[in-house]
C-alpha positions in Angstrom: -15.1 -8.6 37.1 -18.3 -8.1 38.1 -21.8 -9.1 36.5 -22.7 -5.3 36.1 -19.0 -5.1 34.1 -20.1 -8.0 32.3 -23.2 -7.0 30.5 -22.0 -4.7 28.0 -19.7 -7.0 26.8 -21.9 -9.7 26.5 -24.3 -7.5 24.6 -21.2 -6.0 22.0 -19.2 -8.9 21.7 -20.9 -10.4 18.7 -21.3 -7.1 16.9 -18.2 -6.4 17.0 -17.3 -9.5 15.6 -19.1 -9.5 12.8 -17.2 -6.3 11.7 -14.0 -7.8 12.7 -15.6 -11.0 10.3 -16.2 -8.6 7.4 -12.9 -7.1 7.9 -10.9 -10.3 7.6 -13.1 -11.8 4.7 -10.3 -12.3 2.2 -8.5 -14.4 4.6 -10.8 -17.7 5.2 -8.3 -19.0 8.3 -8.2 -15.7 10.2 -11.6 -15.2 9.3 -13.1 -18.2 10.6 -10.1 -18.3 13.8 -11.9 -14.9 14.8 -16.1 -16.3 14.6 -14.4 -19.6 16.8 -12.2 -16.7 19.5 -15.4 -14.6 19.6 -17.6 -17.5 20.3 -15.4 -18.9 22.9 -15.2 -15.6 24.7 -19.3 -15.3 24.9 -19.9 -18.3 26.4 -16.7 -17.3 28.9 -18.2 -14.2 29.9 -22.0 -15.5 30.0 -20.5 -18.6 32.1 -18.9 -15.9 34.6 -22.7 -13.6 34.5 -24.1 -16.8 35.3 -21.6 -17.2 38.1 -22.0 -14.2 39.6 -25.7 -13.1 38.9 -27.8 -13.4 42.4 -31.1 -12.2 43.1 -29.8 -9.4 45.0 -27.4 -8.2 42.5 -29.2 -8.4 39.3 -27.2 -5.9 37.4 -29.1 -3.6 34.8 -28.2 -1.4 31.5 -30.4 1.0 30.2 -30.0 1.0 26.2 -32.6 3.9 25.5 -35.2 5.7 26.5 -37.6 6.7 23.6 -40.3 7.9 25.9 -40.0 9.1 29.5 -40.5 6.2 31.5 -40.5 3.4 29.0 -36.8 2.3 28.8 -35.0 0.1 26.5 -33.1 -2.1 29.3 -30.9 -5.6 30.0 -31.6 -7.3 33.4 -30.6 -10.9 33.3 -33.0 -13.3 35.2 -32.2 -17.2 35.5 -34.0 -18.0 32.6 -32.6 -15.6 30.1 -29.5 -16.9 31.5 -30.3 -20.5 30.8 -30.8 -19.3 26.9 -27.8 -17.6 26.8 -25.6 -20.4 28.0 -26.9 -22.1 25.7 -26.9 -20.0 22.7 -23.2 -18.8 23.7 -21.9 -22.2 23.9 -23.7 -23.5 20.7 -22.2 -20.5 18.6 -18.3 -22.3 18.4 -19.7 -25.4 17.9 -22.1 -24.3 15.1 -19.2 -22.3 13.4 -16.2 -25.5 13.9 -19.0 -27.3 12.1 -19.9 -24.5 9.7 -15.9 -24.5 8.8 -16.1 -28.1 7.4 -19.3 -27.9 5.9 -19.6 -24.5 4.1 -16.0 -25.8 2.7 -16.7 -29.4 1.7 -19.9 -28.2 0.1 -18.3 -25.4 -1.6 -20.6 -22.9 -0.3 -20.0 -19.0 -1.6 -20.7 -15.9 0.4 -19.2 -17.4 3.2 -17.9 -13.9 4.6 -21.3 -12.9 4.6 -22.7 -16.4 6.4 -20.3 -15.6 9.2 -21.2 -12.1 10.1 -24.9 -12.6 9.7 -24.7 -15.3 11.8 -22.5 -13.5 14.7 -25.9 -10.8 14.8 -28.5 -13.2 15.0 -26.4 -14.1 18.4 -26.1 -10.8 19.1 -29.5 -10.4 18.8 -30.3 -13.4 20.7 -28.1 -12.4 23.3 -30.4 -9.1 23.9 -33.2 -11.3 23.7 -32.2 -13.4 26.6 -30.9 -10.2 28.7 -34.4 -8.1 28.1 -35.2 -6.3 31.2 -38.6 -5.2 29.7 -40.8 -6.3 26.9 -39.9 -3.5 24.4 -36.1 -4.4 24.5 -37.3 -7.6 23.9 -39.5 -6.7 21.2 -36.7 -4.9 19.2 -33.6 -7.5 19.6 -36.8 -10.3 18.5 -37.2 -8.2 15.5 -33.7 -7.6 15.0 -33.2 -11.4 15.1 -35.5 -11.9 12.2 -33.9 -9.6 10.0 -30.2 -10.8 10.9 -31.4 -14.5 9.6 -33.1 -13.3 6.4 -30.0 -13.6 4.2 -28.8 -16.3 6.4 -32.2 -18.0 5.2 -31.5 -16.8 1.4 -28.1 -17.8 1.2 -28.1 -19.9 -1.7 -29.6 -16.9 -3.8 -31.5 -19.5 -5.5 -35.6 -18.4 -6.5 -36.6 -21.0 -4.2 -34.4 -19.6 -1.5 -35.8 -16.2 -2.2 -39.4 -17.4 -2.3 -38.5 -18.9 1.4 -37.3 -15.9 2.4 -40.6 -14.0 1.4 -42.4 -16.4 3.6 -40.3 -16.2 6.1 -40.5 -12.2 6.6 -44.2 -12.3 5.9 -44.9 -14.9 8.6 -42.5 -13.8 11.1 -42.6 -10.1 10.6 -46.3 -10.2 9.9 -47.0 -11.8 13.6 -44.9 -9.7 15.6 -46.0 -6.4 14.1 -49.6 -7.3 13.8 -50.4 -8.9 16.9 -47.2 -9.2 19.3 -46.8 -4.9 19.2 -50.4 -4.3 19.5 -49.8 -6.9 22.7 -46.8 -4.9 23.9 -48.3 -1.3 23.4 -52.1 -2.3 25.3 -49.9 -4.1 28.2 -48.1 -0.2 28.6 -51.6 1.3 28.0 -53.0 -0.8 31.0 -49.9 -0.9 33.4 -47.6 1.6 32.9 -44.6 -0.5 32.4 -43.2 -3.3 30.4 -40.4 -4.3 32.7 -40.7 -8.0 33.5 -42.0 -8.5 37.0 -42.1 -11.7 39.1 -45.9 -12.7 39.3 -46.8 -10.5 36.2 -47.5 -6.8 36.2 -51.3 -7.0 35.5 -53.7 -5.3 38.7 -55.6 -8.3 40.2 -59.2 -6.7 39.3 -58.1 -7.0 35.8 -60.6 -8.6 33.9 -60.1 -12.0 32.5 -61.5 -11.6 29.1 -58.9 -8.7 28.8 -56.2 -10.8 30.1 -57.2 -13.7 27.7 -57.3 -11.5 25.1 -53.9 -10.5 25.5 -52.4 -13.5 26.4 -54.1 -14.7 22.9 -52.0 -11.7 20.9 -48.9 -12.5 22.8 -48.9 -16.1 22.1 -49.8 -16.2 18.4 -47.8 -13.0 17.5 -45.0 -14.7 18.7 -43.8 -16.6 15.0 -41.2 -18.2 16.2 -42.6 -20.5 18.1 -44.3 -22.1 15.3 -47.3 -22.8 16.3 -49.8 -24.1 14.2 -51.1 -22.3 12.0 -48.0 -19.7 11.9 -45.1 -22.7 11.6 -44.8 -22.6 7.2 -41.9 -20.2 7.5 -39.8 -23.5 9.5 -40.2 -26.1 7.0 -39.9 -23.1 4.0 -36.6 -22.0 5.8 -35.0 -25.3 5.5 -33.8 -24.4 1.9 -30.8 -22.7 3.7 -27.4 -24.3 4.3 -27.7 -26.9 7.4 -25.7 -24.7 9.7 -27.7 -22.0 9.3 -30.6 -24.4 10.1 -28.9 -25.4 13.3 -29.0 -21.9 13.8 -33.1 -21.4 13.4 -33.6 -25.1 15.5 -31.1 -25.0 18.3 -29.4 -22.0 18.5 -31.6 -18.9 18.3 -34.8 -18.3 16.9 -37.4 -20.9 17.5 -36.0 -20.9 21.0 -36.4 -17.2 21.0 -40.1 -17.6 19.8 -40.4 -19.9 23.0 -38.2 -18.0 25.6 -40.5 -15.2 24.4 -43.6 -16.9 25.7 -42.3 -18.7 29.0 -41.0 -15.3 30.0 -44.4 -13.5 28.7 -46.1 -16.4 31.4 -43.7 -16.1 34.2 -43.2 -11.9 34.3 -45.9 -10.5 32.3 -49.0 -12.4 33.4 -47.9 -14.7 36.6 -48.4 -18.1 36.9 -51.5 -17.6 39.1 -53.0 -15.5 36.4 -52.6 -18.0 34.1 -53.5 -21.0 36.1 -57.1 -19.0 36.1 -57.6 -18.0 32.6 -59.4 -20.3 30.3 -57.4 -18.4 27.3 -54.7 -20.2 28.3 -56.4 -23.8 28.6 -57.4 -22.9 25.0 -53.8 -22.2 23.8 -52.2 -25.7 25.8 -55.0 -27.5 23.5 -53.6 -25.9 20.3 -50.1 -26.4 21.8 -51.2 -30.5 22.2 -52.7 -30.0 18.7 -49.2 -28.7 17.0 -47.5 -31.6 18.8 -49.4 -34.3 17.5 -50.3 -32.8 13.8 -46.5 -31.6 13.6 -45.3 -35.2 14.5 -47.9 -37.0 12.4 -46.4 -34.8 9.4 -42.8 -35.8 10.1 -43.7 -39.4 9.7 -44.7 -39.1 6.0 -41.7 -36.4 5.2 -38.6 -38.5 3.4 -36.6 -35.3 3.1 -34.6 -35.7 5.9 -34.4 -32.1 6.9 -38.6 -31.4 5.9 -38.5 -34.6 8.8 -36.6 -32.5 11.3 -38.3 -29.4 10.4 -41.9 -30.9 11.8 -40.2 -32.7 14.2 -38.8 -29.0 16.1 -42.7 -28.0 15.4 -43.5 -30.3 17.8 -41.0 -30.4 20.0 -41.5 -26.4 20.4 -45.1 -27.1 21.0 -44.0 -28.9 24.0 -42.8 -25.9 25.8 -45.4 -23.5 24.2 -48.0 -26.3 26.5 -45.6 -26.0 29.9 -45.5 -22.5 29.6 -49.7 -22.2 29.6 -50.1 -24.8 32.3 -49.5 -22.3 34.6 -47.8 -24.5 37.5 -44.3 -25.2 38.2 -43.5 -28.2 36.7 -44.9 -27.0 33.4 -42.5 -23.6 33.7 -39.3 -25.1 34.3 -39.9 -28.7 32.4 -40.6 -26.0 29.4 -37.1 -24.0 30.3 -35.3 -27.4 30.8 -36.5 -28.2 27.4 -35.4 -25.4 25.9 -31.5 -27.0 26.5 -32.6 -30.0 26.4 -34.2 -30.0 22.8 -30.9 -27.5 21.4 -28.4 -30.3 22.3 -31.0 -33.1 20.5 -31.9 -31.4 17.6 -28.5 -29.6 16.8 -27.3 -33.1 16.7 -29.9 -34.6 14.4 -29.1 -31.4 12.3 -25.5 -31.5 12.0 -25.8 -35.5 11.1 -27.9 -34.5 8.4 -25.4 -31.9 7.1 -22.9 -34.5 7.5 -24.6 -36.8 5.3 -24.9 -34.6 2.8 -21.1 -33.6 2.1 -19.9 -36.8 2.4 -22.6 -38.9 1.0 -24.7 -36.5 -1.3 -27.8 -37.8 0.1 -30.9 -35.5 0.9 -33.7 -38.6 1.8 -34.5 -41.1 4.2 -35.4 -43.7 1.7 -31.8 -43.6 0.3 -30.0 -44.1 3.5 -30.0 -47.9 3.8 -26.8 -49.4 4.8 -25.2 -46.0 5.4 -24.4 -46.5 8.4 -21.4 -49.2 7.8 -20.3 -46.1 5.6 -20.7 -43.4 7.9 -20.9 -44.9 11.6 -19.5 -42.4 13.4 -22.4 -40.0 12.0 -25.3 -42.1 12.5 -24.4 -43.4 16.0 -24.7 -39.4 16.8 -28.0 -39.1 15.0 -29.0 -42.0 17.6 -28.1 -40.4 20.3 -29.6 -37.2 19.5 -33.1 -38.9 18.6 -33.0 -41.1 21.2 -32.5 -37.4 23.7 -35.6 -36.0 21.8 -37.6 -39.0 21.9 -36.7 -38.9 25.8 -35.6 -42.1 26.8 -32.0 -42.3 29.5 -29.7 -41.9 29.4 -30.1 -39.0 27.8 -31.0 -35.1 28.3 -34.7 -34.9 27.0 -35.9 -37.7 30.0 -35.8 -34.6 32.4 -37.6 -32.0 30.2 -40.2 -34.5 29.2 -41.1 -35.7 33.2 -41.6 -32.2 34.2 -43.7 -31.5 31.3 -45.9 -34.6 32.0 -45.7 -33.7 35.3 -47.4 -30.6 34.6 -50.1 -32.2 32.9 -51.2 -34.7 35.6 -50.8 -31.4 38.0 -53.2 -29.2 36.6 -56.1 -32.3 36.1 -55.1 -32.1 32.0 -55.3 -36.1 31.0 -55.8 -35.3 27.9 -52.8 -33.2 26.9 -50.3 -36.4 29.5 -51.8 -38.1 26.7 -50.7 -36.2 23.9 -46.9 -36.2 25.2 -46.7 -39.4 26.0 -48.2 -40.7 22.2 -46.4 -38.1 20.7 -42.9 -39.2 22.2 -44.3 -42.6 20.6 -44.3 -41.0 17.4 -41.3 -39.3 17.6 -39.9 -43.3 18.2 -41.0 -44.1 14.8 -40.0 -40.9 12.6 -36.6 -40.8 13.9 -35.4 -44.0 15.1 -36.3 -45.0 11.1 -33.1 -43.6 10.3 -30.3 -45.1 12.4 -32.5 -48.3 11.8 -32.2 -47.9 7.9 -28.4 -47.1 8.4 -27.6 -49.7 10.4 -29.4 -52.6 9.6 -31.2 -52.2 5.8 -29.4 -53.6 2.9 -28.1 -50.5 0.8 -29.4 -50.6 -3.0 -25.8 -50.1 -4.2 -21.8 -51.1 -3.4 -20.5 -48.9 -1.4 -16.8 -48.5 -0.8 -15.0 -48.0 2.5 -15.8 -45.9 5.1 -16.3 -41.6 4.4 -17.0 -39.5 7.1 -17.8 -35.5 7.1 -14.6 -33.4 7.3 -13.4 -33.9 10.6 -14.2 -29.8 12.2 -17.8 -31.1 11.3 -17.3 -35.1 13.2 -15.7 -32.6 16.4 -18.9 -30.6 16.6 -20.7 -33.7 16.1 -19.4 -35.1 19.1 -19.4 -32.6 21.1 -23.1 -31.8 20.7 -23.7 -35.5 21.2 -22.2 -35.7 24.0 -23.9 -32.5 25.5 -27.3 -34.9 25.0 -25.3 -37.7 27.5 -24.1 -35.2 30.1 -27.3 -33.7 30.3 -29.0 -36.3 31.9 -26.5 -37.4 34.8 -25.8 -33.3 35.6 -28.8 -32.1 34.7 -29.8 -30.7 38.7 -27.8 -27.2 37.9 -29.5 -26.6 34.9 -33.0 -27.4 37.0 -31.7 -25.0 39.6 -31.0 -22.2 37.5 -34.6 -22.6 36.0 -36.3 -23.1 39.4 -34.9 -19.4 40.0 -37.5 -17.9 38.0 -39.8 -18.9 40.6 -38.7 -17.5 43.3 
């Protein structure tokens, strides 16, 4: 099968399994045996795309064509490629851990859960595959409205009140700046389609280009950068897979696969390298980083904690992708798998914690981990990734990215990474530390672990953060395409 045969598949597939989802609702096992088949079968046919994508075969699908000459397209490129891997693989492991938890927690609408979450992958699937800015507009959009109920779940007011924040923030940024971006880049240029070195003329003036660049990078919401990051922490009323689904598995890394592409095939790396628009957005990048971490430290809610902790870890890409050089671009793109395998861990632990244990806050976690070792020794692991320490994942994203830094003459912003990952030692580490080592305030009896679909994904996720660092080169590779 070839890569051209591939793409509509890749692009239906989760569709039409959340009808298949809905159809099967009254039967949990078969309903929940189809979400784990579908899943499977992505990441099977985005692992063969990936296979047999090359530069000189780049296959393409035109979708629609609302006006003559602005199409509505798919054309994978090695970095929409890197997303979708890992999106595709993420999407069985979210839902084998979804199985335990939405059933050990007793969750309702569970029918519901699964198909909503099948079309935010759907939708980050045609994220990932854009050819053009539009089709990436309207699968971005399509991504935010997918998640809503996901986000609402618990019907609850203070679920519902998230979910007003979350449309108004989200929706709010991508209509009102990111579409005014998209429509003057067609006004100027005549196209949308993503082209190596950008698709700007070179007379173009810079005050234009920073201007735009300024629209593209703050109307893109889910990236979270400050001051457009409330809907994150807001959204973390929702059920912890669905807020493995907003940290790891789709939609802040949208918000940032957004922007590195915007960088690389909008604007050019060259562009950007000369626009002091951009030097202004990697100082509010370093300024999320720092403020977001800083936050997390005084957070006890364990997921609020995580919640600032993705705020700054997303900041670290948002500050690669407006360094303009190499190592920024693909230590960003590196980081994009390399933070989904951390932070998916750190979220499914806290999941984990709460079905077995009932416990919501850091303060009340002493001693847990003679209760639940198997859970905090993953929770290590993945904080230890994200911190970026070997031997795990995060140590590659996080060179490049300093890298960057000392390559475009910005001290200031090495310096920001480098106390920031100092930070990110003390918020995190605090919890293994408390489990481990701290006296718990009560007895507790014997050993109780999260059902065991939810201790497999655990593994498996932590694991991903260890084989990440000693076969990381193919993942570099693939990234490094974008440059080429």
């Amino acid at each position: 099968m070839s890569a051209q045969a591939l793409l509509p598949w890749i692009i239906t597939l989760p569709f039409l399994t959340a009808i298949a989802v809905l159809l099967t609702g009254r039967w949990p096992n078969l309903r929940e045996t189809v979400s784990l088949a579908a899943g499977v079968g992505q990441f099977i046919l985005v692992a063969l795309m990936t296979t047999y994508w090359s530069p000189e075969t780049t296959p393409s699908l035109v979708l629609a064509e609302p006006i003559p000459g602005m199409a509505l397209s798919l054309s994978p490129e090695p970095l929409g490629l890197l997303f979708a891997l890992v999106a595709s693989f993420l999407w069985p492991v979210t839902t084998l851990y979804a199985i335990g938890y939405m059933r050990g927690h007793g969750e309702e609408n569970q029918t519901r859960f699964y198909a909503a979450f099948a079309i935010s992958i759907g939708a980050a699937m045609g994220i990932a595959l854009a050819g053009d800015m539009l089709a990436l507009f309207v699968f971005y959009e399509l991504l935010t409205l997918a998640t809503y109920p996901l986000v609402t779940h618990a019907g609850t007011d203070e679920a519902r009140k998230a979910g007003r924040v979350y449309l108004v923030i989200l929706m709010g940024t991508s209509v009102g700046l990111l579409l005014f971006a998209v429509i003057w880049t067609w006004q100027l240029t005549g196209t949308l389609s993503f082209t190596p070195g950008g698709v700007f003329e070179p007379d173009t003036g810079g005050l234009l280009l920073g201007t735009l660049l300024m629209l593209y990078v703050l109307g893109t919401g889910k990236a979270a950068l400050m001051p457009f990051h409330r809907w994150l922490p807001a959204a973390m009323v929702a059920p912890t897979p669905v807020s493995a689904l907003l940290h790891a598995v789709a939609v802040v890394k949208a918000g940032v696969f957004t922007i590195l592409k915007v960088a690389v095939y909008i604007f050019g790396l060259d562009t950007l390298a000369g626009l002091a628009a951009a030097d202004w957005l990697a100082a509010l990048a370093g300024l999320t980083i720092l403020l977001a971490s800083l936050i997390a430290m005084t957070r006890d809610n364990l997921k609020a904690r995580l919640a600032y902790s993705t705020i700054s870890q997303l900041g670290y890409i948002v500050l690669g992708a407006m360094l303009g050089n190499a190592a920024g671009v693909v230590g960003g793109g590196m980081h994009i798998a390399m933070h989904a395998f951390g932070k998916i861990t750190l979220f499914f632990c806290a999941g984990a914690i709460l079905v077995a244990a009932h416990k919501t806050r850091v303060s009340e976690l002493d001693g847990l981990g003679h209760q639940m070792p198997l859970t905090m020794l993953a929770f290590t692991i993945g904080a230890v990734s994200i911190v970026g320490l070997p031997p795990f994942g995060g140590t590659w994203s996080k060179w490049l990215l300093v890298q960057g830094t000392l390559d475009a003459g910005l001290w200031l912003l090495t310096a920001v990474l480098l106390v920031s990952s100092l930070l990110n030692i003390i918020y995190l580490m605090a919890v293994p530390l408390r489990g481990f080592f701290a006296t718990p305030a009560a007895q507790t009896s014997g050993m109780r672990e999260a059902p065991l679909p939810s201790l497999l994904a655990m593994g498996i996720t932590a694991t991903g953060c260890l084989l990440l660092f000693f076969y990381a080169e193919p993942i570099y590779r693939l990234v490094w395409g974008i440059l080429l």
